[in-house]
C-alpha positions as CSV (number, residue, x, y, z in Angstrom):
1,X,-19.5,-14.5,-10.8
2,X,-19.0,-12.2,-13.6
3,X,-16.5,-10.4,-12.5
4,X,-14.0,-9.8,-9.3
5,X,-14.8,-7.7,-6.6
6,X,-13.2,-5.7,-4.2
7,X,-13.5,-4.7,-0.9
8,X,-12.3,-1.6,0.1
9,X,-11.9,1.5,2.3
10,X,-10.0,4.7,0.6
11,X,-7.7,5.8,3.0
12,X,-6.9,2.1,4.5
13,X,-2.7,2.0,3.3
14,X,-3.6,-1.8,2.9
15,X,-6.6,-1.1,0.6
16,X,-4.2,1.4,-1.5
17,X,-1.5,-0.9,-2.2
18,X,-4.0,-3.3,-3.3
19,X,-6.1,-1.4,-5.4
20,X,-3.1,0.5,-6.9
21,X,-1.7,-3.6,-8.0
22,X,-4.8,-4.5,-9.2
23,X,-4.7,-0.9,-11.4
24,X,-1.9,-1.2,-12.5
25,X,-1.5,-5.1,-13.5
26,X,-5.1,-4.6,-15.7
27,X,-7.3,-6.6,-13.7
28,X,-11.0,-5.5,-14.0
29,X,-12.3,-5.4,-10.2
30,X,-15.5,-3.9,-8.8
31,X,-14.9,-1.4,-6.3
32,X,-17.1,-1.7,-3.0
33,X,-16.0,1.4,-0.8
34,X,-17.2,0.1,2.5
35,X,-18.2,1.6,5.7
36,X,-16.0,0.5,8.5
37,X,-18.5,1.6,11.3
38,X,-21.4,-0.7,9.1
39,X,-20.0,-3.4,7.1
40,X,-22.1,-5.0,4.8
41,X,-23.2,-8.5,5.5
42,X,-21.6,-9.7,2.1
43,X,-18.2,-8.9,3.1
44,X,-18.9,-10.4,6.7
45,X,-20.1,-13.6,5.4
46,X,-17.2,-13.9,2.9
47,X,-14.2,-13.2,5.3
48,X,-13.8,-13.9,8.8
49,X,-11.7,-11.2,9.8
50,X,-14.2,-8.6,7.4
51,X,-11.6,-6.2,7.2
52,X,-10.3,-4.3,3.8
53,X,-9.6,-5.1,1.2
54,X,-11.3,-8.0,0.4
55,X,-11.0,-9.5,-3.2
56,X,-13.5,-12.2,-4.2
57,X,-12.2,-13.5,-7.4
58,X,-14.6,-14.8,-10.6
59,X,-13.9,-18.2,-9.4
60,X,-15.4,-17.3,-6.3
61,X,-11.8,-17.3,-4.6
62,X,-11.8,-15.4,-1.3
63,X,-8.2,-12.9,-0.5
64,X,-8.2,-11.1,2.4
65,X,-4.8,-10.5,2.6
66,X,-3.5,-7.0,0.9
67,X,0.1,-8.5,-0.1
68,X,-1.8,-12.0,-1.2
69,X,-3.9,-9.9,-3.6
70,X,-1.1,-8.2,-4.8
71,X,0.3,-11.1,-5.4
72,X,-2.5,-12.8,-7.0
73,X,-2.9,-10.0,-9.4
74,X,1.1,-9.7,-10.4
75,X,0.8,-13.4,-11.3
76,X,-2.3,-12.7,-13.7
77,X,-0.6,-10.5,-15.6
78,X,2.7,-12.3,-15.8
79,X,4.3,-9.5,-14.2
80,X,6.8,-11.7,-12.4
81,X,9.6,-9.2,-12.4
82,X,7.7,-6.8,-9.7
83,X,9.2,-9.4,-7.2
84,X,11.8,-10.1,-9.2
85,X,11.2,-14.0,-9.1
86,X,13.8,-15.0,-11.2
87,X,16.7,-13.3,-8.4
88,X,15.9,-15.2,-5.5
89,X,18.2,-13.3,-3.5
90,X,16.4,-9.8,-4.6
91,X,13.3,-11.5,-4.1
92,X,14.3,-11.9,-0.6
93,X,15.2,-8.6,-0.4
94,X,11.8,-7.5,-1.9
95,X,10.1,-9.3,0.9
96,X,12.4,-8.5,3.9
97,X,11.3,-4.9,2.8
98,X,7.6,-5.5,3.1
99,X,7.8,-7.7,6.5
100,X,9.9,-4.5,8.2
101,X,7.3,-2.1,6.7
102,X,4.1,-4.2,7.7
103,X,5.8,-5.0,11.0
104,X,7.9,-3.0,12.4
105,X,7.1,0.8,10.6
106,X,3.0,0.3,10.7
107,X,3.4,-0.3,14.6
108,X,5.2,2.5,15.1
109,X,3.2,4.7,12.4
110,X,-0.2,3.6,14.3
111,X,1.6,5.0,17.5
112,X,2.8,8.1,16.0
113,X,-0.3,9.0,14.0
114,X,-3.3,7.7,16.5
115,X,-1.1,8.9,19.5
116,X,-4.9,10.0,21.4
117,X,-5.7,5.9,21.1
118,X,-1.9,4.7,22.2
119,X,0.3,6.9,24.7
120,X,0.0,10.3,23.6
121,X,2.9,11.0,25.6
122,X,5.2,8.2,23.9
123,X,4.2,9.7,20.6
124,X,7.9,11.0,19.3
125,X,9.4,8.0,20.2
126,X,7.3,5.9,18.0
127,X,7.8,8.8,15.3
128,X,11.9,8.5,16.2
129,X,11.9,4.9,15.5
130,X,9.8,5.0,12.1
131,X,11.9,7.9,11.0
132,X,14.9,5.3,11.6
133,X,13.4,3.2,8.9
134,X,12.3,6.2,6.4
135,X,16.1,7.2,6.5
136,X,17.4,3.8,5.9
137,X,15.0,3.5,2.7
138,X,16.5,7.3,2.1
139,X,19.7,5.9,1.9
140,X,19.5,3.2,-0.5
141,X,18.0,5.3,-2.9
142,X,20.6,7.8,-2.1
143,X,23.1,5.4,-3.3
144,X,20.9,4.4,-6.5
145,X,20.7,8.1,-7.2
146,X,24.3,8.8,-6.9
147,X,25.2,5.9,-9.1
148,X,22.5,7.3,-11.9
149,X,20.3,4.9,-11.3
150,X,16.4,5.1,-11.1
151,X,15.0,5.7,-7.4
152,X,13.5,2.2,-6.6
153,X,14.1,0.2,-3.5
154,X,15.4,-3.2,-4.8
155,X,17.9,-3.4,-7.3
156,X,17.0,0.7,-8.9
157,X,13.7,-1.3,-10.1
158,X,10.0,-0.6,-9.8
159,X,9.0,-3.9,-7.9
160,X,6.5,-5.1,-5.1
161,X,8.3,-3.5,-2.8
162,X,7.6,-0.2,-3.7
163,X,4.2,-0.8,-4.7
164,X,3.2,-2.0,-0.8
165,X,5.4,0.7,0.6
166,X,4.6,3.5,-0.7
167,X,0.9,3.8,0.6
168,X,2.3,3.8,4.4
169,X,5.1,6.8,4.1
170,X,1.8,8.4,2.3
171,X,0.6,8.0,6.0
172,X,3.2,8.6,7.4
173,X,3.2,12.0,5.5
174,X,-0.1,13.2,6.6
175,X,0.8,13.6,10.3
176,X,2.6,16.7,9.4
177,X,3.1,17.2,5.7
178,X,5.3,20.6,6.6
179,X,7.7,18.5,8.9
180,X,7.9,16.1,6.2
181,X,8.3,17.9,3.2
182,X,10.7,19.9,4.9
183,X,13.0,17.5,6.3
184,X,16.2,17.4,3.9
185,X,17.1,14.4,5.5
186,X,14.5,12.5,3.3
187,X,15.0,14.4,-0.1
188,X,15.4,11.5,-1.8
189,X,12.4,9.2,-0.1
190,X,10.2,12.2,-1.3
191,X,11.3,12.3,-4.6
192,X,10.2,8.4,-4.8
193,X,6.5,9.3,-3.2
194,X,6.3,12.0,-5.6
195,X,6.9,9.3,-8.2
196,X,3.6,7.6,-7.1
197,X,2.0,11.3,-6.2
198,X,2.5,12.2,-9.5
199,X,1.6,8.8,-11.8
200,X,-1.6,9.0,-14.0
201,X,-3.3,6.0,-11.7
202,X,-3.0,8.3,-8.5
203,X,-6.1,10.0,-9.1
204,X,-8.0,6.6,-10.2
205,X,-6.6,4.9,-6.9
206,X,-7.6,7.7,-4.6
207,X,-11.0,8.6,-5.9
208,X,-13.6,9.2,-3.3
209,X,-16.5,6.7,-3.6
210,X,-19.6,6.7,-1.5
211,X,-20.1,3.5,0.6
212,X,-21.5,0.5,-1.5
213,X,-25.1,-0.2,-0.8
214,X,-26.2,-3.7,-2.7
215,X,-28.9,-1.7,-5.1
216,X,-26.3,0.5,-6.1
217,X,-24.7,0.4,-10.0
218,X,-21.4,-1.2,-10.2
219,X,-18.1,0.9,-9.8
220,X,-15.4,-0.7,-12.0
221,X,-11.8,0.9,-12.1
């Protein structure tokens, strides 16, 4: 293969914080916006689960797992200190993060924002208990802030952590941007997603793509 590709979907927070590591660690990837309701049979036959994203690497290496290509693409570039790999206790930290968000916030986010697929009626409990977990990010960047420091989760320091985070208070967000922006309580959580609102790759990331078809010219970003 000449280059990688990716599979991806634009809105899909796990497709975000994939594309947005692969952007912004310089890896040259083909962008292949796919069609949930009609995958394409290349994706199916590469990945068992044939959900987004989907990297298949030059050396015809197969990643279906949005942290893994993260990852992957952090290691490439020799970025080791987005997971701060030299601190195994921050590095810990970093993780424990990502595990809460991924497993604990999305379930409760899923809840809140598809409430007409779940229990409509258990809808502010599951936006209750993700708020829990917005405020305690709001607080350690509270305590960065007050100290001077820059607003980062782990350690006042752009890391992974941020990086797969971000793309789900984004979500999060969308259920009712007025509530959100509103909400005092979180001043400081929205002043770190403005940080990613307002970077130069946030346009490049987003950008609306029409669904990959195989005769189509190659998207690169």
């Amino acid at each position: 293969m000449k280059h990688n590709i990716l599979y991806s979907f634009r809105r899909c927070p796990y497709a975000i914080r994939a594309r947005w590591a692969l952007l912004n660690t310089n890896q040259v990837v083909e962008l292949r916006e796919v069609e949930l309701k009609n995958k394409p049979i290349e994706l199916i036959q590469i990945s068992k689960k044939a959900t987004v994203p989907v990297l298949r690497t030059t050396l015809n290496k197969v990643i279906d797992e949005s942290l893994e290509i993260m990852i992957w693409s952090i290691k490439r570039s020799n970025m080791h200190e987005l997971y701060l790999g030299n601190n195994n206790e921050k590095s810990k930290e970093i993780f424990s993060l990502i595990e809460t968000n991924d497993k604990v916030f999305k379930y409760h986010l899923d809840r809140y924002k598809y409430a007409s697929r779940f229990n409509f009626e258990e809808s502010e409990t599951h936006c209750s208990a993700a708020m829990k977990i917005l405020l305690s990010l709001n607080n350690r960047l509270k305590e960065f802030s007050n100290e001077g420091k820059p607003l980062f989760l782990v350690d006042a320091k752009e890391t992974l952590a941020d990086w797969a985070i971000w793309p789900f208070i984004r979500q999060f967000r969308i259920v009712n941007i007025e509530k959100f922006d509103q909400d005092n309580e979180i001043k400081y959580l929205r002043s770190w997603l403005n940080y990613f609102f307002m970077h130069e790759n946030y346009p490049i990331v987003m950008k609306k793509t029409a669904p990959w078809r195989k005769q189509d010219e190659p998207i690169f970003f």
